[in-house]
C-alpha positions in Angstrom: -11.7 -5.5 -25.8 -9.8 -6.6 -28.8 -6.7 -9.3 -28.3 -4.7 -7.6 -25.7 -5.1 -4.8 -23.9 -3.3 -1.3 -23.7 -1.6 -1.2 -19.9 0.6 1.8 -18.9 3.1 1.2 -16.0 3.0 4.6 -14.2 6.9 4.8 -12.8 7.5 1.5 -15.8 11.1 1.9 -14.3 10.8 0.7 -10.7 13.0 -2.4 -10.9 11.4 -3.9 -8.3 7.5 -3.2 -8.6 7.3 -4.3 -12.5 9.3 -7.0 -13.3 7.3 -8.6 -10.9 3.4 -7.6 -11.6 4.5 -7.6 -15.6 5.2 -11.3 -15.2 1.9 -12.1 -13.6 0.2 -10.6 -16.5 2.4 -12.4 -19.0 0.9 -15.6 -17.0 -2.6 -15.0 -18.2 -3.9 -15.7 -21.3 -6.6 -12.8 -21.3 -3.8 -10.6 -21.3 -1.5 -11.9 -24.4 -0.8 -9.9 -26.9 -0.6 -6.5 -24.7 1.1 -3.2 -25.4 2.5 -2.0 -23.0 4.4 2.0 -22.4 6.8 1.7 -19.2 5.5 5.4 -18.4 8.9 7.7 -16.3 11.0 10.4 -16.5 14.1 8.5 -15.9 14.2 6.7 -19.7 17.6 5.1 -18.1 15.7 3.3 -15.7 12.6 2.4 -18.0 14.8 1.0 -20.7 16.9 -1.6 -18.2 13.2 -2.7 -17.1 11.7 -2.6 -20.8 14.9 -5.3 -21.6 14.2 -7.1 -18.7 10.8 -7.6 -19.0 10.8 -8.1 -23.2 13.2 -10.9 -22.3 10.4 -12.3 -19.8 7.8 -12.1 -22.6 9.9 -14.2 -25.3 10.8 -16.6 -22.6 6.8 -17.1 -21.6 5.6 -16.8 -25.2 3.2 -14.4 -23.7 3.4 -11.7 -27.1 3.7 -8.5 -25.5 5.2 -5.3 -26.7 6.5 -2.6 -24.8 7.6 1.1 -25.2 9.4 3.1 -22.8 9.1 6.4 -22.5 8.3 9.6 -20.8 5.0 11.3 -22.6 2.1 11.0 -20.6 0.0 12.0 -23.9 1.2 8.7 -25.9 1.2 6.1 -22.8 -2.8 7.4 -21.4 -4.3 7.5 -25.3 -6.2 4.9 -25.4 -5.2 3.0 -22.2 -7.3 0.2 -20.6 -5.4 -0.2 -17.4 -3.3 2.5 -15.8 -1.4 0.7 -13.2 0.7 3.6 -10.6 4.0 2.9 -9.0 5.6 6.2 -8.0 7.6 8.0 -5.4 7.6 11.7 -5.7 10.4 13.6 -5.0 12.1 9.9 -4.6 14.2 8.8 -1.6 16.4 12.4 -1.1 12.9 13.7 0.3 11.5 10.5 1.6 15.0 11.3 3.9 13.1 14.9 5.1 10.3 12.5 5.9 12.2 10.4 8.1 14.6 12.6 9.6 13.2 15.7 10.3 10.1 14.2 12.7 13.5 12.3 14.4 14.1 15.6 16.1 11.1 15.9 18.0 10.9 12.0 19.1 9.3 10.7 15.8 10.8 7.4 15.0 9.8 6.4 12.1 9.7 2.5 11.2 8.6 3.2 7.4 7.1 6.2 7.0 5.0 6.2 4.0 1.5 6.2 5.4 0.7 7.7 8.3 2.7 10.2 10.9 4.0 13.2 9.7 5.9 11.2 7.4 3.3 9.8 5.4 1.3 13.5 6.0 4.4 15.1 3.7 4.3 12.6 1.4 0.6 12.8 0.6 1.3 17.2 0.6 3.7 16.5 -2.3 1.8 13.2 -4.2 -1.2 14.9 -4.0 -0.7 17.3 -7.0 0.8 14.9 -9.1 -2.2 12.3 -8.7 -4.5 14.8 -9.5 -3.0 16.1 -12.6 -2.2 12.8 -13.7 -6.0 11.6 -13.3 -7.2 14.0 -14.9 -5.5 14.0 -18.0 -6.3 9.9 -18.1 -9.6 10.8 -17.7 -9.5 13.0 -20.4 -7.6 10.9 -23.1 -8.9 7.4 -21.8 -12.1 7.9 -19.6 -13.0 4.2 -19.4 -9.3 3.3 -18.5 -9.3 1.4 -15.1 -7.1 2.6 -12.2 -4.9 0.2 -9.8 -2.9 2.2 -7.3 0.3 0.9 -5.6 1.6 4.0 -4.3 1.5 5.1 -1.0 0.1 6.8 1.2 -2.6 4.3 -0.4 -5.4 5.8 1.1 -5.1 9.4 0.9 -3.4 9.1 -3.1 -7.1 6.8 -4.3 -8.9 9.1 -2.7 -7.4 11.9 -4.8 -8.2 10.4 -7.8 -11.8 9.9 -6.9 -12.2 13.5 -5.8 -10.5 14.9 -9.0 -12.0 12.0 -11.8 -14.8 9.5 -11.6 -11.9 7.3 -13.1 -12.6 3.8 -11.8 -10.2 3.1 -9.3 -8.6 0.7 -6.8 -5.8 1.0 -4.1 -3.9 -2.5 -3.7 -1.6 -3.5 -1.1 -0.9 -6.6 -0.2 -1.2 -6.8 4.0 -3.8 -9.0 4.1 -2.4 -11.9 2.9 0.1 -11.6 5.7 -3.1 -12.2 7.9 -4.5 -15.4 5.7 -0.3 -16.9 6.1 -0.4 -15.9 10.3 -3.7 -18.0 10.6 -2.4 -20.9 8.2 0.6 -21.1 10.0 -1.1 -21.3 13.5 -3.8 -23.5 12.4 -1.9 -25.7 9.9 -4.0 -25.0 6.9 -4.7 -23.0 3.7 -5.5 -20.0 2.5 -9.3 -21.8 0.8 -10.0 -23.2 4.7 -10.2 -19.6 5.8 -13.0 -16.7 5.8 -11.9 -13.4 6.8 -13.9 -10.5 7.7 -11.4 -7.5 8.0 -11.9 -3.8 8.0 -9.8 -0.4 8.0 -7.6 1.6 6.6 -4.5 0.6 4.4 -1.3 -0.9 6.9 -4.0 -0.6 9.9 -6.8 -3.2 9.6 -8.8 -5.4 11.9 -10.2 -8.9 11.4 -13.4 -8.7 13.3 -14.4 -12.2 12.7 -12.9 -15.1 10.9 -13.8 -19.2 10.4 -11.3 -21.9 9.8 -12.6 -24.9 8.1 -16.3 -22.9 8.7 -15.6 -23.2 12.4 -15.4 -19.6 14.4 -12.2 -18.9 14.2 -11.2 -16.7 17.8 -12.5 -19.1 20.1 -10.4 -22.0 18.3 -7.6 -19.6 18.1 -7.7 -19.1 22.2 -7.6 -22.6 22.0 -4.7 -23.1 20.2 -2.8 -20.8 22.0 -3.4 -21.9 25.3 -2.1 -18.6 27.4 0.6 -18.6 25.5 2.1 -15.4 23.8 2.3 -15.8 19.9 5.9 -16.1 20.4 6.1 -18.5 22.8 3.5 -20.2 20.2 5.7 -20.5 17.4 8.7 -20.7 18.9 7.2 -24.1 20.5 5.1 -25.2 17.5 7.4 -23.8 14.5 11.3 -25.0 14.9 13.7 -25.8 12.9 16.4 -28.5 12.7 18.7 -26.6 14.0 16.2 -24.5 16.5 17.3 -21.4 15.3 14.0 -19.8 13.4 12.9 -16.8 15.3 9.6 -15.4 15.1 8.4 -12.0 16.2 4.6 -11.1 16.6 4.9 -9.0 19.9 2.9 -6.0 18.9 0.6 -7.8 17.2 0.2 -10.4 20.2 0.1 -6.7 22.4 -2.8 -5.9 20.3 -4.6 -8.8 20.2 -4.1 -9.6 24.6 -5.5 -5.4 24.7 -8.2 -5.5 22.0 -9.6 -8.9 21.6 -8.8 -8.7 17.5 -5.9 -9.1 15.6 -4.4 -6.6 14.0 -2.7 -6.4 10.9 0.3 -8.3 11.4 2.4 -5.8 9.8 3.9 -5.0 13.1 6.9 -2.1 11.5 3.2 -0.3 9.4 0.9 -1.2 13.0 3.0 0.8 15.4 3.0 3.8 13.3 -0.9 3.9 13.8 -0.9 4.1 17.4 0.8 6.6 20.1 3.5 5.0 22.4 5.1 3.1 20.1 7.7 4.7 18.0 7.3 8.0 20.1 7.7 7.3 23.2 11.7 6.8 22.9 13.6 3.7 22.2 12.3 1.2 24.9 9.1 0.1 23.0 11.6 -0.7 19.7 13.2 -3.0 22.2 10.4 -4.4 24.1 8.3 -4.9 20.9 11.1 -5.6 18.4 10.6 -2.9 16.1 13.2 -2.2 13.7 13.4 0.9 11.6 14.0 1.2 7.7 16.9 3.8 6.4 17.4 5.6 3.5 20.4 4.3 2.7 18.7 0.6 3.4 16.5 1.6 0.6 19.1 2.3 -1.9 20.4 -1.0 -1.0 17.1 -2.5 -1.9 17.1 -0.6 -5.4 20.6 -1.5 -6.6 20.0 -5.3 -5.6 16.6 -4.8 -7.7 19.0 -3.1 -10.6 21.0 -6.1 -10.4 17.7 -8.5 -10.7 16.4 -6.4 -12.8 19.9 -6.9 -15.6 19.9 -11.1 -15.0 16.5 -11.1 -16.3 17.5 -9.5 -19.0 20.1 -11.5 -19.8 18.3 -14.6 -19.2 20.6 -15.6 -16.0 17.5 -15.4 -13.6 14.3 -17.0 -14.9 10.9 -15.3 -15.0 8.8 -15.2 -11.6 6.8 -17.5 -10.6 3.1 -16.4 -10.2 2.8 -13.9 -7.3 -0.4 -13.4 -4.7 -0.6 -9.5 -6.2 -4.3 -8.9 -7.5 -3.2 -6.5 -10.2 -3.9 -9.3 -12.9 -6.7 -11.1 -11.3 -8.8 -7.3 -11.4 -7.7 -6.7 -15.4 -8.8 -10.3 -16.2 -12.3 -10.1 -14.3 -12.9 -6.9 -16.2 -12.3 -8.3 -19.7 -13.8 -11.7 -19.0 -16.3 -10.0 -16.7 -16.0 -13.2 -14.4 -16.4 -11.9 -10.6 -13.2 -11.6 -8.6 -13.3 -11.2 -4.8 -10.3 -9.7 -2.8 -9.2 -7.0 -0.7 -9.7 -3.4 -2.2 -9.0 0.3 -1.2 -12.0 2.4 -2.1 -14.0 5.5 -0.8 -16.5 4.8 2.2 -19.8 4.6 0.9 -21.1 2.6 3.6 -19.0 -0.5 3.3 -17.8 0.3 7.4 -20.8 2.1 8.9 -19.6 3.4 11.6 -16.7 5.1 9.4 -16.9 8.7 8.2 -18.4 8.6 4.5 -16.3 9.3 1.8 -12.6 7.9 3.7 -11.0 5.4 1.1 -10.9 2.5 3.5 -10.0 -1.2 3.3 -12.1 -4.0 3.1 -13.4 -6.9 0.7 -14.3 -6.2 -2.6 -15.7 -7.4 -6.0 -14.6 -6.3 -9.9 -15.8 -7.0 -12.5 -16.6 -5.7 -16.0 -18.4 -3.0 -14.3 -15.6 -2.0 -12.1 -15.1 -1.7 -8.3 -17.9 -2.9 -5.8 -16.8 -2.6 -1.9 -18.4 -5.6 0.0 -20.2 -4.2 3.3 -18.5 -5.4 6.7 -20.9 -3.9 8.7 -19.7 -1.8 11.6 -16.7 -2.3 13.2 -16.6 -3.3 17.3 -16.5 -0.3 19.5 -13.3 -1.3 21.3 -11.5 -0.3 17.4 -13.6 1.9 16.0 -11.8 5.3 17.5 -8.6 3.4 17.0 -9.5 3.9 12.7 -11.6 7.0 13.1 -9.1 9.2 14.0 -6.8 8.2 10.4 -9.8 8.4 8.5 -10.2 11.9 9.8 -6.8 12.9 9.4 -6.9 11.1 6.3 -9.7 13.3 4.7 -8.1 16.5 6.0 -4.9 16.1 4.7 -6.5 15.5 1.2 -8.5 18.6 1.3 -5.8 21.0 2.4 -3.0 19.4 -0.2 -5.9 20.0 -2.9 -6.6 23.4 -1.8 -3.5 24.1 -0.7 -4.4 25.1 2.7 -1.9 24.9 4.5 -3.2 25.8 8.0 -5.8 22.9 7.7 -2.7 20.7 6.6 -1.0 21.7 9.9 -4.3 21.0 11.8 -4.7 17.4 10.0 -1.2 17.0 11.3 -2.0 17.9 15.1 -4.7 15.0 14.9 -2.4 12.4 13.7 -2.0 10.1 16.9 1.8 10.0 16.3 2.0 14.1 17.1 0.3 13.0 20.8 3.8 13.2 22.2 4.1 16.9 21.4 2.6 20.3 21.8 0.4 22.2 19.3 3.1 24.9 18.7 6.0 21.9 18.3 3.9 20.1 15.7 3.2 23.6 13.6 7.0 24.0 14.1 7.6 20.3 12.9 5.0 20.0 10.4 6.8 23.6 8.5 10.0 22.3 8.6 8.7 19.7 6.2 7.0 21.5 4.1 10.1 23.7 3.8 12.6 21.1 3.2 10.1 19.4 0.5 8.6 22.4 -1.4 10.0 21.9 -4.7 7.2 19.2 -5.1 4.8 21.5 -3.0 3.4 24.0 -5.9 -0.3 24.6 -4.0 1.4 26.0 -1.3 2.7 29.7 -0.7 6.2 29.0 0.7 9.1 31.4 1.5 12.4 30.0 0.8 
């Protein structure tokens, strides 16, 4: 690979996503040099991030030059990294997503992954991924893949069934697990081993060592009986005695299980049944706190704003952040091994997961790509707790492909967040959806 490299930012004008991951790549010194095409059909939007980020560049001396624009042909010729940051049908039917389950006791905390909300989302991704994939793989077959998007696991897995593109999902949960255990045990991230497997926003750490010690009996230890917020709340004060932690589900999990779950708690309760359908008294015993539309619009004109200082030069580049998007492009032009968490088809790496799920777990890349790292299988007291997603995972795939929609509305009677409802109700639920989203539903047969 020649001085630079040729990196397309799939939705280049998400004023939150790339501002951020284009400034760890202006920090490394494989990468100087790049072109880059902020890839969108809002040019508005890519050309406030193009200024933003070209300002960035000159600051950092980092040499990169960027086009913004909307042709797919221009930004995938002759890409080396395709880097995907979308939302299909943006937040106006990310709103269907939330509000229609609220009607039959589906109370969505996020809603992008799992639950019928993350099931219509992947129904109206799904063709977009595919056809998207597949004309990368025709105009850059060698280009490599790193996937931000969610649902994370269902939208890899689409490009693996439609390309042998070489592709990753990325998501950054697991660090949240490395900070929980540094905070408990006072340490850093380089004094802990982590052995953690699942599915994207619902994993486990089976095992773990601090300082090479085993790390769950010095946890117990630690904790003494007491709850994780009793813990922290003891062990983690402020001056003023005012911090407030809030690990209740996760400390639910961990008393019920024996593991610890992510620590995600708002993405963990949408995995299991009784949390956010069950009514309102788990929100309040667990301290679960939903995320609105109109919170997320918030978040995107306060990203706007950011996105105009940088620009200007009132704000100053980013500091280097813990996203792996630049570590993986600089392994696979140096072809230097680099180890960290990855999203990737089952091919054994979780044994006693079905074959072929995209789950998460360790992984290598290198020049060669993506290599899972095998965990093993995971203890039987989780195992059905995964299963079940990875099931409804695959289905859900296969019928937005096909465009099958009874096997869609089956995939969406196993999801364990339809447990509070009858077969009928969740058919009844699940067409509402698909109703309300069908302009970005063209596999399906829909009447209007």
């Amino acid at each position: 690979m020649s001085k630079g490299a040729k990196i397309v930012m799939v939705g280049g004008g998400s004023y939150n996503w790339i501002p951020r991951i284009m400034c760890d790549m202006m920090r490394a010194p494989e990468l100087n040099g790049s072109d880059v095409y902020l890839l969108d059909p809002n040019l508005q939007a890519a050309k406030e991030v193009k200024s933003a980020v070209e300002k960035m560049s000159k600051t950092l001396g980092a040499g990169f030059k960027f086009t913004a624009g909307s042709s797919e042909e221009k930004a995938f010729a002759g890409a080396d990294f395709v880097v995907i940051t979308i939302s299909t049908g943006d937040l106006e039917m990310m709103r269907h997503d939330l509000k229609i389950p609220e009607k039959y006791g589906i109370l969505h905390t996020v809603g992008d992954s799992v639950g019928p909300g993350g099931w219509s989302r992947t129904l109206r991704n799904v063709p977009v991924f595919v056809k998207m994939a597949r004309k990368i793989e025709k105009l850059s077959p060698k280009a490599i893949i790193l996937n931000y998007t969610n649902p994370m696991a269902a939208l890899t897995g689409a490009i693996y069934a439609a390309t042998s593109l070489r592709t990753v999902g990325l998501c950054h949960g697991v660090f949240a697990a490395y900070h929980l255990l540094e905070k408990i045990f006072g340490v850093e991230e380089k004094d802990l081993c982590l052995k953690y497997g699942g599915v994207n926003h619902f994993f486990w750490v089976t095992d773990f060592t601090v300082k090479g010690r085993p790390g769950y009996p010095l946890l117990e230890k630690k904790l003494a009986g007491k709850s994780m917020d009793k813990f922290f709340a003891e062990t983690h004060k402020d001056e003023a005695g005012m911090t407030y932690h809030k690990y209740k589900l996760l400390d639910e999990l961990y008393r019920q299980y024996g593991y610890l779950p992510y620590p995600g708690d708002r993405h963990t309760c949408e995995f299991l049944p009784g949390f956010i359908n069950n009514g309102k008294a788990p929100f309040k015993r667990f301290g679960l706190v939903r995320t609105f539309i109109e919170e997320r619009y918030e978040v995107r004109k306060n990203a706007r704003e950011r996105a105009a200082k940088l620009a200007s030069g009132e704000l100053e580049p980013f500091e280097r952040s813990r996203e792996t998007a630049v570590d993986i492009m600089t392994a696979v032009i140096t072809n230097k091994p680099f180890i960290d968490v990855v999203n990737m088809p089952n091919i054994g790496q979780i044994d006693n997961l079905a074959r072929g799920a995209v789950v998460e777990t360790m992984g290598m890349v290198d020049a060669r790509g993506f290599t899972p790292i095998a965990i093993g299988s995971l203890p039987s007291e989780i195992q059905p707790t995964i299963d079940v997603h990875c099931k409804v995972q695959m289905m859900t795939l296969e019928a937005a492909m096909k465009g099958d929609l009874e096997l869609a509305l089956h995939s969406l009677m196993l999801d364990p967040l339809c447990a509070n409802l009858s077969p009928s109700d969740v058919r009844k639920m699940g067409l509402e959806l698909i109703k309300a989203t069908r302009a970005w539903l063209p596999q399906f047969q829909i009447e209007k």
